[in-house]
MIMAR-552174 format. One record per residue: residue number from 1; residue in one letter; z, y, x of N, C-alpha, C, O in turn. Coordinates in pm, whole numbers, plus 50000, padded with zeros to 5 digits. Each point is the difference from the previous one (the first is absolute). Layout:
nr rest n.c3 n.c2 n.c1 ca.c3 ca.c2 ca.c1 c.c3 c.c2 c.c1 o.c3 o.c2 o.c1
NUM A Z Y X Z Y X Z Y X Z Y X $
...
//
This chain:
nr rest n.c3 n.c2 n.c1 ca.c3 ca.c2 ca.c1 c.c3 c.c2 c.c1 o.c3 o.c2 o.c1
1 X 50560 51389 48681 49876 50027 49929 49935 49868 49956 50048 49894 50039 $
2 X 49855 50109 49886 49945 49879 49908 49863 50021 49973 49950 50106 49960 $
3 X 50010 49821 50056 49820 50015 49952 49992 49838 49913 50061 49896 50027 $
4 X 49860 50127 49886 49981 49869 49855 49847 49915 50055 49894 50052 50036 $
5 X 50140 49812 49954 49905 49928 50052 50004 49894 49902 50058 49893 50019 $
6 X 49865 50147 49851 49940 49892 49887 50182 49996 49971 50083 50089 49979 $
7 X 49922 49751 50032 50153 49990 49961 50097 50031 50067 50100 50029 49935 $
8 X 49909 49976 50196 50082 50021 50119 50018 50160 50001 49945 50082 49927 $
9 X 50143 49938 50174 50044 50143 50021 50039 49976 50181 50051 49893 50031 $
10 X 49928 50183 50049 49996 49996 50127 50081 50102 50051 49931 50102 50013 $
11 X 50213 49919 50030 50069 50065 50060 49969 50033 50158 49980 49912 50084 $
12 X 50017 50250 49945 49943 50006 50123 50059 50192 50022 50009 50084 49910 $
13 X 50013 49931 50198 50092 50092 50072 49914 50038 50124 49916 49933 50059 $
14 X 50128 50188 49961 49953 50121 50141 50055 50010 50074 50120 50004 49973 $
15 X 49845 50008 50155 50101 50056 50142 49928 50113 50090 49914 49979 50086 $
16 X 50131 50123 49881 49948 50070 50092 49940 50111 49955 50044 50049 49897 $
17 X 49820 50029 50183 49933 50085 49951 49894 49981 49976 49926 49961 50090 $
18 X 50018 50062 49762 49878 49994 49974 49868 50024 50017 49891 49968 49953 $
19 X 50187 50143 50183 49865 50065 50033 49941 49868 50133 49892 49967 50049 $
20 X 50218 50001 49962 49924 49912 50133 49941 49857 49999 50064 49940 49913 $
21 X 49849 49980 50138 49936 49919 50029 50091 49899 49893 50118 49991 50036 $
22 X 49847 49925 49830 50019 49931 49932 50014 49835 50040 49914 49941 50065 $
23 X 50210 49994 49882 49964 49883 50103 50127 49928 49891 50118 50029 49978 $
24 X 49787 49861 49968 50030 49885 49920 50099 49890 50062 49942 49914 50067 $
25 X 50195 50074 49922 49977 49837 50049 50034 49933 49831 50025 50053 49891 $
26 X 49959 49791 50164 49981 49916 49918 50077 49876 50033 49955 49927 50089 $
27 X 50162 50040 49845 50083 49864 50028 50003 49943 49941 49964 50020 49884 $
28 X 50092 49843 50173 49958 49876 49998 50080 49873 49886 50102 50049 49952 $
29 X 49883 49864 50019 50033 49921 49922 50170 50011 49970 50076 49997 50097 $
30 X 49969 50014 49788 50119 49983 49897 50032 50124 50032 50072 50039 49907 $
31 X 49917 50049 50174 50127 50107 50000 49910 50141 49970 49877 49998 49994 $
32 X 50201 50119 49988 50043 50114 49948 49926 50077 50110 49997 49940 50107 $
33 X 49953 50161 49892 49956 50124 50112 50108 50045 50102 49972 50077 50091 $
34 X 50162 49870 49889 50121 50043 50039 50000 49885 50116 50090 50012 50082 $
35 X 49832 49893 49933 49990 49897 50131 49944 50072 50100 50025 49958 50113 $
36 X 49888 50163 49876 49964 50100 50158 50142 50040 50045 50001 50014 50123 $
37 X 50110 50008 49825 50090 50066 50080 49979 50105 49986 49971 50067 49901 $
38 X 50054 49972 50282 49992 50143 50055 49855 50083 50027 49976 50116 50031 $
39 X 49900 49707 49927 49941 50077 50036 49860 50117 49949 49916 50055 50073 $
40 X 50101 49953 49790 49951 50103 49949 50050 50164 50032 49918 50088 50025 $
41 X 50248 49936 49970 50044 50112 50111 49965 49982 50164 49974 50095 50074 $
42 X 50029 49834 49946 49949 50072 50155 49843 49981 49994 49950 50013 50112 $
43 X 49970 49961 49799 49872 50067 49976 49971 50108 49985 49933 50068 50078 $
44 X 50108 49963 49828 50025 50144 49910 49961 50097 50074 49897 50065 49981 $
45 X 50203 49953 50130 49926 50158 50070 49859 49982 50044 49939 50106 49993 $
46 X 49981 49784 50056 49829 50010 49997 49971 50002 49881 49918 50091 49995 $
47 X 50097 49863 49886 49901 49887 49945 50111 50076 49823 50116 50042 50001 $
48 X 49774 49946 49858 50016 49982 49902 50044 49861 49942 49924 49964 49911 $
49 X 50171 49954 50115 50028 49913 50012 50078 49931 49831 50119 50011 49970 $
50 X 49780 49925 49949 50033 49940 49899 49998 49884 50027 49959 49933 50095 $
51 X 50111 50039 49772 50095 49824 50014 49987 49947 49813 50029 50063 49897 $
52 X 49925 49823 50119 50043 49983 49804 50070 49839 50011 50044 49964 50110 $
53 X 49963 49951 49785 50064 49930 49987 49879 49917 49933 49968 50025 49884 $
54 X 49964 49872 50195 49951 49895 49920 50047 49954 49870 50117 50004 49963 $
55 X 49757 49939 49951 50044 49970 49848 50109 49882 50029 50002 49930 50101 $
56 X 50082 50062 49796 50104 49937 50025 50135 50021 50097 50077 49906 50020 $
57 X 49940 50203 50028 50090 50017 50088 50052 50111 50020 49918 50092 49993 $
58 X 50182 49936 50027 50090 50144 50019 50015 50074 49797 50049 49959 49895 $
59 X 49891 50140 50142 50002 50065 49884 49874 50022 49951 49988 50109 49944 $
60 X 49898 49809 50060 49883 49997 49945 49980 49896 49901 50081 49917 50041 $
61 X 49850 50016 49827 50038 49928 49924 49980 49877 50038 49906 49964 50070 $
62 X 50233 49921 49860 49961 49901 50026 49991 49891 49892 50083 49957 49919 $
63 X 49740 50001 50118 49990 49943 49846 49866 49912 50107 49968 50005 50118 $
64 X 49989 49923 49767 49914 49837 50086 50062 49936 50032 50123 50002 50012 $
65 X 49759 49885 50022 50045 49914 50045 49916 49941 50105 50038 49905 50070 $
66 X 49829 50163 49943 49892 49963 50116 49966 50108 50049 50034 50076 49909 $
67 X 49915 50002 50187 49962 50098 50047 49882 50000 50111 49994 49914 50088 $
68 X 49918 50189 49897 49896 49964 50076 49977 50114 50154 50001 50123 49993 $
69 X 49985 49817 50103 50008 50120 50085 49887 50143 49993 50018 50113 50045 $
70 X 49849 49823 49872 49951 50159 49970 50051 50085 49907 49984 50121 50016 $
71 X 50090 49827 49866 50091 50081 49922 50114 50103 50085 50029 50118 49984 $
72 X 50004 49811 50080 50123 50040 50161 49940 50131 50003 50042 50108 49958 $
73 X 49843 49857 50107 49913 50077 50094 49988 50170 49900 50016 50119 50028 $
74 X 49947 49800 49844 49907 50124 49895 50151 50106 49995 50003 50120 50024 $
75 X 50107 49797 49941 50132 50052 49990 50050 50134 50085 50060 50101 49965 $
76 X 49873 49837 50198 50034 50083 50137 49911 50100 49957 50052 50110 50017 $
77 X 49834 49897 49934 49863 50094 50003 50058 50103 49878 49998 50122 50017 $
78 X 50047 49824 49870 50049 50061 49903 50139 50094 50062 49980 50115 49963 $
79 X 50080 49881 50073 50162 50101 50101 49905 50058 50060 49957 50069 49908 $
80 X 49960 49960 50204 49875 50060 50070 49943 50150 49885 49991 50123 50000 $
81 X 49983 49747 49909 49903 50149 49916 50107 50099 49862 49974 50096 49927 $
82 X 50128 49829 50092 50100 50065 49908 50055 50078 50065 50077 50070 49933 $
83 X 49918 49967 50240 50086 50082 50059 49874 50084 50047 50010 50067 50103 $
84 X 49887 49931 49834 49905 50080 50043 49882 49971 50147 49892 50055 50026 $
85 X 50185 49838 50044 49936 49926 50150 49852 49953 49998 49983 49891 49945 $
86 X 49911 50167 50103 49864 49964 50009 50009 49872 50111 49953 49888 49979 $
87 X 50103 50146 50120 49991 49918 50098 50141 50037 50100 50049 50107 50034 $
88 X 49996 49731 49995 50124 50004 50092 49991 49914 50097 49907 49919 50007 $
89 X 50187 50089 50075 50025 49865 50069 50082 49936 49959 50101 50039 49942 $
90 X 49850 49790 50097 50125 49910 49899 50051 49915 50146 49940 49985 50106 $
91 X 50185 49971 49853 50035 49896 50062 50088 49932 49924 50097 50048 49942 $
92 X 49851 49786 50060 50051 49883 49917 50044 49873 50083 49931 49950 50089 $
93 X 50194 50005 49872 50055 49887 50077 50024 49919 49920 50027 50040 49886 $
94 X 49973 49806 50144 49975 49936 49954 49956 49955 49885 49879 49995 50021 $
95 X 50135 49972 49883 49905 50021 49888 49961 50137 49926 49925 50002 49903 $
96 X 50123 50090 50143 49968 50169 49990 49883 49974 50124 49904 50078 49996 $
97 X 50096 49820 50113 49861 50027 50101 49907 49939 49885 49889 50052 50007 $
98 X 50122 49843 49879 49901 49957 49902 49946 50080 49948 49879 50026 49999 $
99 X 50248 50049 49928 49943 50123 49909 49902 50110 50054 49914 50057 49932 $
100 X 50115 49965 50212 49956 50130 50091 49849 49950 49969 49931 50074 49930 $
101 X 50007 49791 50125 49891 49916 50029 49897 50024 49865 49880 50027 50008 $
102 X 50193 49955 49878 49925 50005 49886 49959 50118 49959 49888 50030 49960 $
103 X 50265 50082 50055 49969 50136 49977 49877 50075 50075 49950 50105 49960 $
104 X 50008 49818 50165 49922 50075 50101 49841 49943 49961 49895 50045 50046 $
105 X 50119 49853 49866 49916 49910 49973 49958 50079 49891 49897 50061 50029 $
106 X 50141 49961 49865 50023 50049 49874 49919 50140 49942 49905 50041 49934 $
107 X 50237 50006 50165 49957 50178 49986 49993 50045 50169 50076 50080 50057 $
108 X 49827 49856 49995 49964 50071 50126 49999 50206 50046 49988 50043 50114 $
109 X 50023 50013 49805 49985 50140 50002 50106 50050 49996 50014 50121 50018 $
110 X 50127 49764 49947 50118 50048 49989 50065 49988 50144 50104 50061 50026 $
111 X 49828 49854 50072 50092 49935 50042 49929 50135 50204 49884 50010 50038 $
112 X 50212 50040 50015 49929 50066 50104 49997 49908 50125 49898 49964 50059 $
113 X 50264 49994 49980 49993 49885 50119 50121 49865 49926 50076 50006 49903 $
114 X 49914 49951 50133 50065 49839 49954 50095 49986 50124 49980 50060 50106 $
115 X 50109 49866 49875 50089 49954 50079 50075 49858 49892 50051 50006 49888 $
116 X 49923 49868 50210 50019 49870 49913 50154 49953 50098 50011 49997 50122 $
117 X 50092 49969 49772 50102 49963 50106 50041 49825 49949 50032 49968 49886 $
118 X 49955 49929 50241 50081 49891 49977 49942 49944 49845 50070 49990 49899 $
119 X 49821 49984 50109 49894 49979 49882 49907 49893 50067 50001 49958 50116 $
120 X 49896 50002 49753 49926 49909 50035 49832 50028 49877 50021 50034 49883 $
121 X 49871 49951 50153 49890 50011 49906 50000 49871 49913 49938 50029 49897 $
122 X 50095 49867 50099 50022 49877 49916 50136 49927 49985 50093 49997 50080 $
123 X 49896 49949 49807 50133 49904 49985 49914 49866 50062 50023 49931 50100 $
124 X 49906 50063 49835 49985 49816 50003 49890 49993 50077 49920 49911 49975 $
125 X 50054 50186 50139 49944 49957 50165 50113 50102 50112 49979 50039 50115 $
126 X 50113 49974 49817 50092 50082 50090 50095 49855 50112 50023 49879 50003 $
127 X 49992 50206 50045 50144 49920 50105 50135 50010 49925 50061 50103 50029 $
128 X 49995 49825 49893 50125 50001 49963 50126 49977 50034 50004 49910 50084 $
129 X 50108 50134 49887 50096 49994 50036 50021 49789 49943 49934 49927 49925 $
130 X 50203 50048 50171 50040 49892 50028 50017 49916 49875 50061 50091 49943 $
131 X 49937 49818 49968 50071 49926 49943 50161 50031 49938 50038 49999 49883 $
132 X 50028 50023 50224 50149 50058 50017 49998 50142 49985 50090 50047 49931 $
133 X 49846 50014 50108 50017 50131 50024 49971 50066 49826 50060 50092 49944 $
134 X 49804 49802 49993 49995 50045 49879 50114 49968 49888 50035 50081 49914 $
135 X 50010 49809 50100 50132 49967 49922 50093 50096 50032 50070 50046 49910 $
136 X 49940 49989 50194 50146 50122 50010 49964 50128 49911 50075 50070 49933 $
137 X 49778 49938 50089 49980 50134 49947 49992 49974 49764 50035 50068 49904 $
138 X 49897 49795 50118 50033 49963 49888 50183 50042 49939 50029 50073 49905 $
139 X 50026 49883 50148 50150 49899 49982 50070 50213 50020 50113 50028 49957 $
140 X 49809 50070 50099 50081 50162 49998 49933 50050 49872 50054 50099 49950 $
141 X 49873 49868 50008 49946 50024 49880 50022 49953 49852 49969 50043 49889 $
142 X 50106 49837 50167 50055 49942 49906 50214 50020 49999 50086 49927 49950 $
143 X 49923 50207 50131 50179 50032 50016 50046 49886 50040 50116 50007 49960 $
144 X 49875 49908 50084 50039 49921 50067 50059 50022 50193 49947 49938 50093 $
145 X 50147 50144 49921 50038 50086 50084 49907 50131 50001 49996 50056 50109 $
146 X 49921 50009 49777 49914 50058 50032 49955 50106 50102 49886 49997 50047 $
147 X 50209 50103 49990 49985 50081 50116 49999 49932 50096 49895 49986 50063 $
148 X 50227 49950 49978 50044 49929 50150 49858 49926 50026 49963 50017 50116 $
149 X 49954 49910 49813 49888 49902 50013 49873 50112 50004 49905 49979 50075 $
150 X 50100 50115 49859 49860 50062 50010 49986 50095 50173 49908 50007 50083 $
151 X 50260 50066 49910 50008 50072 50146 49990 49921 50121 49968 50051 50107 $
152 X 50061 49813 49877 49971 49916 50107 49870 49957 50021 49962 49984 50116 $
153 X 49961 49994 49788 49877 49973 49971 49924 50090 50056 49969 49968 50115 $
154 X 49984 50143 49847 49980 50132 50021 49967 50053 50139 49891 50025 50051 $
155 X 50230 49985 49994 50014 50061 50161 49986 49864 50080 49995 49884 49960 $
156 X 49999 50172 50175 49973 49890 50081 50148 49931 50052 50102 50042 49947 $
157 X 49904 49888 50122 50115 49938 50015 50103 50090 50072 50099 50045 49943 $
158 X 49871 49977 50182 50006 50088 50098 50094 50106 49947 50119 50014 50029 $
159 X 49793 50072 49874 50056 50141 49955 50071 49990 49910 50083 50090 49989 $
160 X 49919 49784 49892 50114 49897 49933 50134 50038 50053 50082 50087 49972 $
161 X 49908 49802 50129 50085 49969 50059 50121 50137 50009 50118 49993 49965 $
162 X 49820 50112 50085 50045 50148 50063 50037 50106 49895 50058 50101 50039 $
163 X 49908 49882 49813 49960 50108 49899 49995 49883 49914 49887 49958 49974 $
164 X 50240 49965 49962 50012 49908 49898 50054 50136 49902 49898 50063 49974 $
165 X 50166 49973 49992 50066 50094 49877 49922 50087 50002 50009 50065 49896 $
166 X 49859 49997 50218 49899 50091 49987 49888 49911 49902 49929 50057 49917 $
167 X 50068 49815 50103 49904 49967 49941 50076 50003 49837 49973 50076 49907 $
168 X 50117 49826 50097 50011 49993 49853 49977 50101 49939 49933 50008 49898 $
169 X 50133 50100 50173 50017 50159 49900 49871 49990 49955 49998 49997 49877 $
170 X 49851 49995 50193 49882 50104 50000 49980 49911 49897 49988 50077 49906 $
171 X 49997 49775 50034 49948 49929 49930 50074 49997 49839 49959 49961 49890 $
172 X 50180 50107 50162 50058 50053 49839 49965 50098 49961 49993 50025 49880 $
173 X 49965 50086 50248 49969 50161 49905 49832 49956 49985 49925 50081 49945 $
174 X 50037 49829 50089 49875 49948 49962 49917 49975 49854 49882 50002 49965 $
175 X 50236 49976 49978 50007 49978 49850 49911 49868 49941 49927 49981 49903 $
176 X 50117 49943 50205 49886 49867 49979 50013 49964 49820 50106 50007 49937 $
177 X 49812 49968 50026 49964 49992 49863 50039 49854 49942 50052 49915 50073 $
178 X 49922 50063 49802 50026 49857 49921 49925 49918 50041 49899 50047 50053 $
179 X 50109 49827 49944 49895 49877 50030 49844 50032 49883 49880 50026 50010 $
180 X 50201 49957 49910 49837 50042 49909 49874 50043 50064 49896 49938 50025 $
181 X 50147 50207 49998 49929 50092 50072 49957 49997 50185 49912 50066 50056 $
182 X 50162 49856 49991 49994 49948 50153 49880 49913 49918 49899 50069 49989 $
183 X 50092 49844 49972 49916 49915 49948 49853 50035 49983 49896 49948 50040 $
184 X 50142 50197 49858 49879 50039 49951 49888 50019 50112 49888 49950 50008 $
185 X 50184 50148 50085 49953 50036 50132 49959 49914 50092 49926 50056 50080 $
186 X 50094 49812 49946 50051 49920 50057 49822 49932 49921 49915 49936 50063 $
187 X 50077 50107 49780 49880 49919 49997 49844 50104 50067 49889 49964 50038 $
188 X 50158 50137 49952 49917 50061 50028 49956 50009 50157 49892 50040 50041 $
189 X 50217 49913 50034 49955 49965 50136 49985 49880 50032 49980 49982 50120 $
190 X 50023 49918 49808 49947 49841 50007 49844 50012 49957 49934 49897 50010 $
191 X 49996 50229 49940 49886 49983 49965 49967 50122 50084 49911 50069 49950 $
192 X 50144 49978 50177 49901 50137 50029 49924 49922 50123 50033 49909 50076 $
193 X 49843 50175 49906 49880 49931 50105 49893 50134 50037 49882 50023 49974 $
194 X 50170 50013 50063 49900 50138 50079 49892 49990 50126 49927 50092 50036 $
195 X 50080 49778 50021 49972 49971 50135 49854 50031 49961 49961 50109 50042 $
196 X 49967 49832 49899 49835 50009 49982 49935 50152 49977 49879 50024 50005 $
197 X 50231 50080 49969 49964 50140 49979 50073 50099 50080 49995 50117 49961 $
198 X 50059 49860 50128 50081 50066 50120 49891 50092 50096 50031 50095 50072 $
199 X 49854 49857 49912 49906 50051 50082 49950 50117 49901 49938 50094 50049 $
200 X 50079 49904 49856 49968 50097 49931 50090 50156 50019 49966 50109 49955 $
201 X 50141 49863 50114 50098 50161 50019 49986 50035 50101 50024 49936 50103 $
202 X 49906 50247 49879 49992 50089 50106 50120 50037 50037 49999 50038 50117 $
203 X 50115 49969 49830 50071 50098 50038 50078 49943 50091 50039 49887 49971 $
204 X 50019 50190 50203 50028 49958 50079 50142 49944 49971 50091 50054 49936 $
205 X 49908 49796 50141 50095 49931 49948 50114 49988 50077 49966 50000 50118 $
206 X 50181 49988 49864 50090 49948 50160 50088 49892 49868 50041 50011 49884 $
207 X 49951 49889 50224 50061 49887 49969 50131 49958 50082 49997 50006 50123 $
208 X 50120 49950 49809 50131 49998 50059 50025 49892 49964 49965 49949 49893 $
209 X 50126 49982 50230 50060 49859 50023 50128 50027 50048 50029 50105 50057 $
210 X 50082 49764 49912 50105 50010 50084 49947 49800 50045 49936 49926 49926 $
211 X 50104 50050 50175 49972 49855 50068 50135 49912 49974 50062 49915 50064 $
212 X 49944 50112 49882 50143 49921 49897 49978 50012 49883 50106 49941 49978 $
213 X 49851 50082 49907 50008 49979 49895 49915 49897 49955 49882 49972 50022 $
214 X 50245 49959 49879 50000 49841 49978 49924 50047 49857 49907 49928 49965 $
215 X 50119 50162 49969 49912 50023 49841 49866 49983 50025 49933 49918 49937 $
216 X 50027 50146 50145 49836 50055 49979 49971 50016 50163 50007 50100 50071 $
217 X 49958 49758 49962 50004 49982 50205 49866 50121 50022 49923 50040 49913 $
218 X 50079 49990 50195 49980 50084 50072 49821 49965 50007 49905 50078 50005 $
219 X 50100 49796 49992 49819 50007 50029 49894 50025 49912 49877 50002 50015 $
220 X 50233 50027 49842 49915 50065 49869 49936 50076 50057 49877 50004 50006 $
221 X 50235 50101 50069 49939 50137 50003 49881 50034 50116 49933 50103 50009 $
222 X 50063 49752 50095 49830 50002 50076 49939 49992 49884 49910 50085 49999 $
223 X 50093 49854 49900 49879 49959 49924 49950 50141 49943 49896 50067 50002 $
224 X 50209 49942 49954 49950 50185 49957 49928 50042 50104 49878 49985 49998 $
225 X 50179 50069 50098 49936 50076 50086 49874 49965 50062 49935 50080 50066 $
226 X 50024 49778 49908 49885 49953 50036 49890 50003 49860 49879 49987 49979 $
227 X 50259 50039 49934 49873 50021 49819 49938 50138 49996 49880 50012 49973 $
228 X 50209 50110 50059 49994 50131 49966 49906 50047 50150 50031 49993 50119 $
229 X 49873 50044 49830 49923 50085 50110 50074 50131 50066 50064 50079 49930 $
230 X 49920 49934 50220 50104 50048 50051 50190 50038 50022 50069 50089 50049 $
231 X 49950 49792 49885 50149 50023 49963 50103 49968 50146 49976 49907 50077 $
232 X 50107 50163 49934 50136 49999 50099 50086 49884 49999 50101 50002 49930 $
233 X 49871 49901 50138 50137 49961 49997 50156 49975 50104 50009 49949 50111 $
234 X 50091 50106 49808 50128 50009 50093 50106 49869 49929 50036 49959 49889 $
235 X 49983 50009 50263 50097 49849 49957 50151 50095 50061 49999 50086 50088 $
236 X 50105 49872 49844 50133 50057 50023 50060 49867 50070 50022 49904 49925 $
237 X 49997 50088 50171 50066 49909 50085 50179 49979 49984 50081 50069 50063 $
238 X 49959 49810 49830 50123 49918 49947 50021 50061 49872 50105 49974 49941 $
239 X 49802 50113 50002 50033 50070 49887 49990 49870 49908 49953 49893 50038 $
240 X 50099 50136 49833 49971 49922 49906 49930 50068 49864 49958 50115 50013 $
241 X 50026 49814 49841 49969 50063 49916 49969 50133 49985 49892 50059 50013 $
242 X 50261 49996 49945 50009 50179 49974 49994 50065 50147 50085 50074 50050 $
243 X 49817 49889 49998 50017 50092 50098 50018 50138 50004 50035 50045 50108 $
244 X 49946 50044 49785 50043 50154 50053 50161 50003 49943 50036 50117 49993 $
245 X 50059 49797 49969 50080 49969 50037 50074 50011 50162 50068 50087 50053 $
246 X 49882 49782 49993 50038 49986 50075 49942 50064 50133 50062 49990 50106 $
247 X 49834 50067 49886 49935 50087 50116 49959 50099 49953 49879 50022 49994 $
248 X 50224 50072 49954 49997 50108 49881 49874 50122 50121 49889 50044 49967 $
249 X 50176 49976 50149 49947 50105 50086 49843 49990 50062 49931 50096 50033 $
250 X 50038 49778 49973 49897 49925 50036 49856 49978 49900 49881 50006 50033 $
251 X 50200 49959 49798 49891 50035 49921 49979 50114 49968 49885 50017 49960 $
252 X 50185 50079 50039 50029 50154 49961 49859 50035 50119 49899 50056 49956 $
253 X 50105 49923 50120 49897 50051 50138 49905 49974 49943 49927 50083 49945 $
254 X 50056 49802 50060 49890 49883 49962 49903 50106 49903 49892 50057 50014 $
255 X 50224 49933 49866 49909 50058 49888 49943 50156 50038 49881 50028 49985 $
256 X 50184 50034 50048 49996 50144 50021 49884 50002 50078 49928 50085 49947 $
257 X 50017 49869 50146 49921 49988 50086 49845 49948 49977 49903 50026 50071 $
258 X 50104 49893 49807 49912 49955 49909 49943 50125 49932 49887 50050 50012 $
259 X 50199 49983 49925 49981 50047 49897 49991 50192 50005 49975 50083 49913 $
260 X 50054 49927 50210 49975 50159 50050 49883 49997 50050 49948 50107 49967 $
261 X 49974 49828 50100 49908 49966 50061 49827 50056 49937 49899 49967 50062 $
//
């Protein structure tokens, strides 16, 4: 399905039954809606569970060359009201946790409970990843071993190590996108800054960490939880990045528990 956004076009898909509790997620920088995996089906039986494809990626259009994360945001709000959704629950990871932030910011009436994963409220007062760690992620973006460098990147070492051909696979059916467009995105989260208006969202928040991930370290997500009035926070102990990846059973709870509540 497709909904038209000015010049763009936004590809976005259903799981489940409509009659039940509606629930957004939102992913994260270069790749395709097809980076959740498994886990929009094993949502499904709670939850109305839609998925779209950020501008630039998968099968949604790809055109720019700068991108702004409230456009992101208006994009997510636009799939919402084209499928008829007054109000859902969202959950966004990593720069889908940007998009979630703005969307909740934005169109507050859309949004019922939030769930922020392995995210941060600023670029340029955030905790960043390493020197090294950004060149690798540079240097998978640029095909330069591109899977092998992003799945290593990605997961934590640990679960690396154990689930090397699990990782590559997930980061090819991932559909990581062209540099262009990594870029575009890429500018739009070099300029996101939500921290000064975080206090502004009612809606109850749960915030997710893995204590390994080298992308987006773990103490972003205190900052959140110390930005957002009343918000949850759960640290995943050796997880890395994708954590519902790699602690597929663990965020599955997580969320469910949030978000039934």
């Amino acid at each position: 399905m497709i909904v038209q956004r000015g010049k763009h076009f936004i590809h976005y898909e259903t799981h489940g039954d409509a009659a039940k509790p509606p629930l957004l997620l939102i992913m994260g920088l270069a790749i395709s809606s097809k980076g959740w995996d498994r886990l929009p089906s094993l949502l499904a039986p709670d939850f109305h569970v839609v998925v779209f494809d950020n501008r630039g990626t998968g099968r949604s259009s790809r055109r720019g060359w700068i991108y702004r994360m409230r456009d992101l945001a208006d994009d997510a709000a636009a799939v919402l009201d084209a499928l008829g959704i007054a109000r859902a629950d969202v959950f966004g990871i990593s720069m889908g946790g940007m998009v979630a932030q703005e969307l909740v910011l934005r169109h507050p009436s859309h949004v019922r409970r939030l769930a922020l994963g392995a995210t941060f409220a600023s670029y340029r007062r955030g905790h960043r990843a390493s020197p090294a760690d950004l060149l690798r992620l540079f240097a998978g973006t640029l095909m330069l071993r591109r899977e092998q460098t992003l799945a290593k990147l990605l997961t934590s070492k640990a679960w690396h190590a154990q689930n090397r051909a699990r990782a590559v696979q997930w980061i090819h059916d991932a559909e990581n996108t062209a540099f262009r467009f990594a870029f575009a995105q890429s500018m739009a989260i070099a300029r996101h800054h939500t921290l000064g208006r975080l206090s502004q969202v009612t809606a109850p928040t749960l915030i997710i960490t893995g204590d390994q991930d080298r992308v987006v370290p773990h103490r972003n997500s205190e900052v959140l939880a110390q930005a957002i009035p009343g918000a949850k926070l759960v640290v995943l102990p050796g997880a890395g990045h994708v954590f519902p990846l790699e602690r597929e059973p663990e965020t599955i709870a997580a969320l469910k528990q949030h978000f039934s509540a």
